[in-house]
N, C-alpha and C positions, 0 to 999 in steps of 0.2 A: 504494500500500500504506500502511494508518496506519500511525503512529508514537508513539513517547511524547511527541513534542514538540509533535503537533498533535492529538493525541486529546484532546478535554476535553469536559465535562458539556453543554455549549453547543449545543443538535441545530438549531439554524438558521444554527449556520454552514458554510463551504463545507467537504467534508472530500475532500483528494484521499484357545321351543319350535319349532324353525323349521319352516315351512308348507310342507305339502307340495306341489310341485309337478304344476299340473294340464297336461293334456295336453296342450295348446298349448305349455306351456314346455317340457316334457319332448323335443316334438318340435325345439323351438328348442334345447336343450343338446343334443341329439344331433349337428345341423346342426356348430353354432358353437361345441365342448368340447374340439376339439386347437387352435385357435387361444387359446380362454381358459385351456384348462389349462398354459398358457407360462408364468401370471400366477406361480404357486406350486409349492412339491415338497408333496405330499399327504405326511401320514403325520410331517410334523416340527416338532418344538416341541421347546425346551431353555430350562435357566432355571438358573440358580447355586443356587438357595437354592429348598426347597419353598414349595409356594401349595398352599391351599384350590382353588382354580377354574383348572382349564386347558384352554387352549383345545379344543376340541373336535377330534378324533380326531389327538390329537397321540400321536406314538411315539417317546418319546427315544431307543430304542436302534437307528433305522436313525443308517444315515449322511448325509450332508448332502450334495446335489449339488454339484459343484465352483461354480454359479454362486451359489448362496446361501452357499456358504461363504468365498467372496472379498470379500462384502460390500463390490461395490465396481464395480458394473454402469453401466458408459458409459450415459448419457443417448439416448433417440434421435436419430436425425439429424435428423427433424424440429421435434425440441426448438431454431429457430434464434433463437430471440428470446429476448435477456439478461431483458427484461423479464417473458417469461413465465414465465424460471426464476425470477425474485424471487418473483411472485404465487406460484407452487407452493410455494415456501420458506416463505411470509408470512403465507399463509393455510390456512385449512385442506378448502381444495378451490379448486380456480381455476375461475372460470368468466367468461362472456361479458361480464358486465357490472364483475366485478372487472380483467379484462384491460384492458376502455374505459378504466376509471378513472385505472387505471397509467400505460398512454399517454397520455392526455391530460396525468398531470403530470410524465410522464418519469421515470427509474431513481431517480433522488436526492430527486424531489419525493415522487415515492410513498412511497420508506420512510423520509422522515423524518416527513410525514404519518400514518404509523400508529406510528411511534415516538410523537409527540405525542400519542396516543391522547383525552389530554383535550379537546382539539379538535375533534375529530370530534362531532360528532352526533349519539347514538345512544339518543335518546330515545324511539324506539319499543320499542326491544327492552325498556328499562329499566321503560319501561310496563306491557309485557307483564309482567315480572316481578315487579312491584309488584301487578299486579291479579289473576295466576296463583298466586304463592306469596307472600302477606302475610307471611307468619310469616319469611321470609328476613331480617327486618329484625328480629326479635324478639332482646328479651335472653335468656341463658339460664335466668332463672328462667320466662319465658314458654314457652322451648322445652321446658323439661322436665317440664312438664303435657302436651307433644304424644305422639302416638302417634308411637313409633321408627319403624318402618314405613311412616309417611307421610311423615316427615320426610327419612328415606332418600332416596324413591322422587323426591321433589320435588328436594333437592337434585341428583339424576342429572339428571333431567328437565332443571331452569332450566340446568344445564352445557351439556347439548347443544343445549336451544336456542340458550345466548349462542352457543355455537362456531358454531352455523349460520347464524344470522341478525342477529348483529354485525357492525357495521361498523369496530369496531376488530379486526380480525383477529387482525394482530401480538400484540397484546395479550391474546386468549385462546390462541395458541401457548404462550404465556410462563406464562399458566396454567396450565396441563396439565403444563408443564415444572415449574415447582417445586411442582405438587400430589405430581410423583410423586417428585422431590428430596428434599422436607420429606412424606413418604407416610405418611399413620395411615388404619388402616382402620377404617370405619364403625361395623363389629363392636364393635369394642371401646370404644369411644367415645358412640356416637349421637350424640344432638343439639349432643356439644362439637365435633364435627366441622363442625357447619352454621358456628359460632360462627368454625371457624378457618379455611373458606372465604373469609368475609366479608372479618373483622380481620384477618388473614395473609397470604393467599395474593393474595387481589384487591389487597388494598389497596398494598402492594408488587412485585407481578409484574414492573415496568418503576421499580422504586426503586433503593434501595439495599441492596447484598446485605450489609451489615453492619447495616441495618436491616432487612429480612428475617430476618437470623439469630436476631437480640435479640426481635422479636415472635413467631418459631418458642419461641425459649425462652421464651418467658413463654406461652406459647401452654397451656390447660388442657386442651388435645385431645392436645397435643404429653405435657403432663406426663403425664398417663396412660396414653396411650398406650404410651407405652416406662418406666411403671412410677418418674417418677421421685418423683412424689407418694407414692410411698411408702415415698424412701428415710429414713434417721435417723440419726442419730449414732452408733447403737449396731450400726446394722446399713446400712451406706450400700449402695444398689443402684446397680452400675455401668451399666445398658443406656443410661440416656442418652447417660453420658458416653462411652460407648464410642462410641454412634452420631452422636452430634455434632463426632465429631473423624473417622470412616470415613467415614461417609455424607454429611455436610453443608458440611464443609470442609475436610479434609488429604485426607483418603483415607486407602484401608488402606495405601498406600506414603508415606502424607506425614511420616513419620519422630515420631510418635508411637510409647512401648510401653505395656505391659500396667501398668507403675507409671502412669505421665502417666493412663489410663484411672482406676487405682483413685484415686491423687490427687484428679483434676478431680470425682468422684463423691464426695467428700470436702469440696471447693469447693460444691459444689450442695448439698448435705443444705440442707433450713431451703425449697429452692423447692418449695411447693408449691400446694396448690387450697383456695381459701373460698368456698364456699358453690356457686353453679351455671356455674360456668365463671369465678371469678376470681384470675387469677396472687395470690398471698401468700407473704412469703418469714415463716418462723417462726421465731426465733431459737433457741426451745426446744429447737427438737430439729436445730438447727448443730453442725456439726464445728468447734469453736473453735480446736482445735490447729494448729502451722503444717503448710503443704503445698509440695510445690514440684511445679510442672506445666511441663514442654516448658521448662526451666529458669528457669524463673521463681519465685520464693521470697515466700512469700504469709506474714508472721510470723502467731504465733498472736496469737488475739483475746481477745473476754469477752464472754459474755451480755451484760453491761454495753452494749455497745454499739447492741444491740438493733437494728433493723434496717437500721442500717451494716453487719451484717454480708452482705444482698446485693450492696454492692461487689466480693466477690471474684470471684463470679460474675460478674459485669457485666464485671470486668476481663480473666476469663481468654476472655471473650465476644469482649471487642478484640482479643486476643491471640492466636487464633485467627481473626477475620476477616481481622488484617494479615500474616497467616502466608505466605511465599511458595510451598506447598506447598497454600497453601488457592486462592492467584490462578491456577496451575496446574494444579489440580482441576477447579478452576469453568472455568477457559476451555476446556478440554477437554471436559467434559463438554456446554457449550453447544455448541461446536462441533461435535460427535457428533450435537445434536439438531438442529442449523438447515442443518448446513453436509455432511459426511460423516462417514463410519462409523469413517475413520481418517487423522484428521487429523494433517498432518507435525508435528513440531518446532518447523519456522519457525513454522507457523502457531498453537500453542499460545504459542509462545514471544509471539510478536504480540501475541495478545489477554490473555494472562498481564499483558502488559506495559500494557496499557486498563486491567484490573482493576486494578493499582496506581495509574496516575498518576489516575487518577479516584475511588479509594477507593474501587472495588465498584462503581462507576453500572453498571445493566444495560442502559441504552436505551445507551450508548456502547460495550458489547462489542457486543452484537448490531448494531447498526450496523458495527463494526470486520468483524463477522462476513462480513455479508450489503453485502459490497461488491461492484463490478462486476467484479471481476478471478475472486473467489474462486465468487462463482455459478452462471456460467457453465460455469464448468469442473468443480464439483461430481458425484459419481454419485450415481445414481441409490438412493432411500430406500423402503423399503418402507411401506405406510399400514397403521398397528398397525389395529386393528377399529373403536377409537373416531374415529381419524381418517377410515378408510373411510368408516365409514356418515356422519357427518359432511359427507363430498365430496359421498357421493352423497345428502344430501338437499337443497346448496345446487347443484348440477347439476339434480335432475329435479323438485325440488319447487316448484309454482309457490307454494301456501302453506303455512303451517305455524300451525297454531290450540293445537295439543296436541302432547306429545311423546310422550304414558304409552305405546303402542302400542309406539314407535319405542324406549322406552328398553327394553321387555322383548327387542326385537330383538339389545339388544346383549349382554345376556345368553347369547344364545344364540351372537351369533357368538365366545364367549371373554371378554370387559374390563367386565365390571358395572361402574361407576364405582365408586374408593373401598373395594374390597374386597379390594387386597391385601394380604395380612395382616402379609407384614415386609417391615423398614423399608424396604427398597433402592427400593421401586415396578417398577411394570408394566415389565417389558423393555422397552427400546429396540433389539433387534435382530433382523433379518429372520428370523433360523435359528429364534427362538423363536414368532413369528406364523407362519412357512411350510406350519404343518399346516392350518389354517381355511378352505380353499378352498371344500368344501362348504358350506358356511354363509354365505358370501359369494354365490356362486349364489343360493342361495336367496334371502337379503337383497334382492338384485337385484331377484327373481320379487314379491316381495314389495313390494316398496318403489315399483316401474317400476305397478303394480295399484293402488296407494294414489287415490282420486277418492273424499275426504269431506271433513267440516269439519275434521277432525283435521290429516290432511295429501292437499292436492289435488296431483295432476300431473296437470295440464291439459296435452293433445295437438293442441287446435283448432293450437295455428299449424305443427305439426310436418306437420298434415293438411290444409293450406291450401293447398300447393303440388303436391309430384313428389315423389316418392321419393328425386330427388338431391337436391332443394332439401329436403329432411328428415333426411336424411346431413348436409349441410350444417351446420345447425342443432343435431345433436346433436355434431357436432365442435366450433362454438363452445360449445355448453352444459356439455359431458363433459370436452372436452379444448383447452381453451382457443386453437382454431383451428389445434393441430397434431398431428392423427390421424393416424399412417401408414399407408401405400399398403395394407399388407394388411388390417388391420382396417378399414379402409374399405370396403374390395370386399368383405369377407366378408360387412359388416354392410348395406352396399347388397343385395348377392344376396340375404343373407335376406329383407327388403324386398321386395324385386322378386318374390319367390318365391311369393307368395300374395295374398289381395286386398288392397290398401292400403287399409287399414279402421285404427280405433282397436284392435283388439285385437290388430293383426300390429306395430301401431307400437309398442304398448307391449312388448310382445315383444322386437322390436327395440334398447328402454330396458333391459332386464334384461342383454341381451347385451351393450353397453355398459356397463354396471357391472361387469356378470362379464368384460372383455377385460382383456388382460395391461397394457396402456395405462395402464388407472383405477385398480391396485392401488398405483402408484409415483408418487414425486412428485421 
């Protein structure tokens, strides 16, 4: 188990519109739909705070089946390999060839290997993105001649391909997690949003979470977003400061009140935007009087000072990253995302205690996290929609040229990238995805049919052998070599059940997608 006395920054050292289904499939979910309908409760979605876009035939007002609502579902028993729980942890689909890789450098070597992300080699993908979306690289005065719409669609796109077809895994988990931590929707923003993908999120994903936080503030997607560009002296708007002390670092329990909010909104007046997306702090229009925030006594200032006066900000910026209400927010919260749904005491208290003695390093919680004791024994997580379709394009897809197709799919299964509209981001809990099941079906149907330049799944070697030796093949490729005894045989018998042709096998793919197996990780 870590410790404060051996957790340090150091990662090389030892550390104990969806498509209708044609009749083939149709005949295939009749077959194979009480085994896959395990995966989910039809009918439920729930969410604290209203959204624009929910998921697809959600009904908050049923009840929750007792096993979605324990949020806390034993692992299979075939799950025996500590290794393969890290890969499902680490990545964002496990598959045959991520499995190889793990083994061969063992539990410790693998994830300190994608902890170091800069290491890795991932210059294909980076290619791809370079020659797909040039404008990714573009300043804001370049992106704000661009059509919104395109620029949107692209930044969805490049997302899901990195997740798919990155070899730094770990490292776009980590993305996803503080895109939806630090959450501004596209709507309201456009192209400052491409801006704070880049400079923000990427660039810090596996940094430091006090540097994280000061780039979120200075961030012009950020200041817009929750309106602080246009607070003023005369009339200070509280939504940042409010959401920078709930959502970003104490929490709504971390012993802030409704003064410390209007205070610290009083601290920020003067941050705002010049020109196409860059942070300026304004003296003119500062709160120069004194403030005191979370007890801390900030004297009053003077125009005079002119743009010293951003230190207060900057300070109370510290003062909440060194908050011990902030180290226990964040370890929690990470461990919600990597590790489970309801993580003890000790275990906050643990990584709380990483967060300090490292001042925020993220590769050292998640490392603390995603050790061999805690992995193993973890339950089972349900895969939100972007992670689904995610799994299942690095599972059945042999390539990947284009995403545009695959990014309106996900539209449809519920999680557009980027669009939701307040601050909290996309749920993180089963009860809230458990309505989408139809739309995952289809997905399947959809996705398992895919044979163009866009995106191929090629079936030759699935069709090379036997029917078992294709079962085979789709339990390394789908389920990282350990498919239980039922979904095995159900998905053989369908197999067996009609000619072994590419059109039953692909069939076959869809039902694997659609099984209770692929929905969890």
């Amino acid at each position: 188990m870590p410790t404060e006395a051996s957790e340090r920054t150091d990662l090389d050292s030892p550390l104990p519109t969806p498509p209708q289904l044609p009749d083939r499939s149709r005949r295939a979910f009749v077959f194979f739909g009480a085994l896959a309908a395990t995966a989910l409760a039809p009918g439920v979605a729930r969410a604290q705070r209203p959204v624009r876009r929910r998921p697809p035939s959600a009904d908050p007002t049923e009840e929750l089946p007792a096993y979605i609502a324990r949020e806390n579902l034993a692992a299979p028993a075939e799950w025996t390999s500590s290794i393969g729980r890290l890969v499902r942890r680490a990545t964002l689909g496990i598959t045959r060839d991520e499995v190889a890789l793990a083994n061969s450098k063992g539990y410790q070597g693998y994830l300190l290997s994608q902890l170091n992300y800069e290491r890795i080699d991932d210059s294909a993908t980076d290619a791809f993105i370079t020659t797909k979306y040039p404008y990714y690289a573009y300043t804001g005065d370049q992106l704000f001649t661009m059509d919104a719409g395109t620029l949107q669609r692209g930044l969805q796109e490049a997302t899901i391909y990195r997740a798919a077809l990155s070899k730094r895994q770990l490292y776009e988990r980590m993305v996803e997690f503080w895109s939806d931590h630090f959450n501004i929707d596209y709507d309201k923003v456009q192209y400052l949003k491409m801006l704070d993908d880049r400079d923000v999120i990427r660039k810090n994903a596996l940094g430091k979470f006090p540097a994280l936080l000061k780039a979120s503030a200075h961030s012009a997607a950020m200041l817009a977003y929750l309106d602080q560009s246009t607070s003023r002296n005369t009339a200070p708007n509280q939504n940042y400061a409010r959401e920078v002390m709930e959502l970003h670092t104490l929490g709504v329990d971390g012993g802030y009140t409704q003064q410390d909010v209007a205070e610290l909104s009083r601290v920020l007046t003067g941050w705002t935007i010049q020109g196409r997306g860059n942070f300026t702090f304004n003296p003119a229009i500062h709160d120069w009087g004194a403030k005191t925030v979370l007890g801390v006594t900030i004297p009053a200032g003077s125009p005079a000072l002119g743009q010293d006066g951003v230190k207060e900000g900057e300070m109370m910026l510290d003062v909440l990253a060194k908050h011990p209400s902030t180290a226990r927010f964040i370890a929690t919260k990470m461990l919600r995302w990597l590790l489970t749904p309801t993580p003890s005491d000790a275990q906050v208290t643990t990584i709380a205690s990483v967060y300090r003695v490292t001042g925020g390093d993220i590769k050292s919680m998640v490392r603390a996290i995603l050790n061999d004791e805690w992995v193993p024994a973890s339950p089972l997580k349900l895969k939100r929609p972007f992670h689904f379709l995610v799994s299942g394009l690095r599972s059945a897809a042999t390539t990947v040229g284009s995403t545009t197709a695959i990014n309106a799919q996900l539209n449809v299964l519920g999680q557009p990238l980027f669009t939701w509209d307040t601050p909290d981001g996309f749920p993180d809990k089963a009860e809230y995805w458990a309505g989408n099941i139809l739309p995952r079906w289809n997905f399947g149907v959809y996705l398992s049919n895919l044979n163009s330049a866009d995106v191929t799944v090629n079936t030759s070697a699935y069709l090379a052998s036997t029917p078992d030796n294709a079962i085979d093949l789709i339990d390394q490729n789908f389920f990282g070599g350990e498919l239980d005894a039922t979904t095995r045989v159900a998905l053989l018998t369908y197999l067996k059940g009609g000619t072994f042709n590419d059109t039953r096998l692909r069939e076959t793919l869809s039902l694997a997608l659609s099984a209770n197996a692929f929905q969890w990780y």
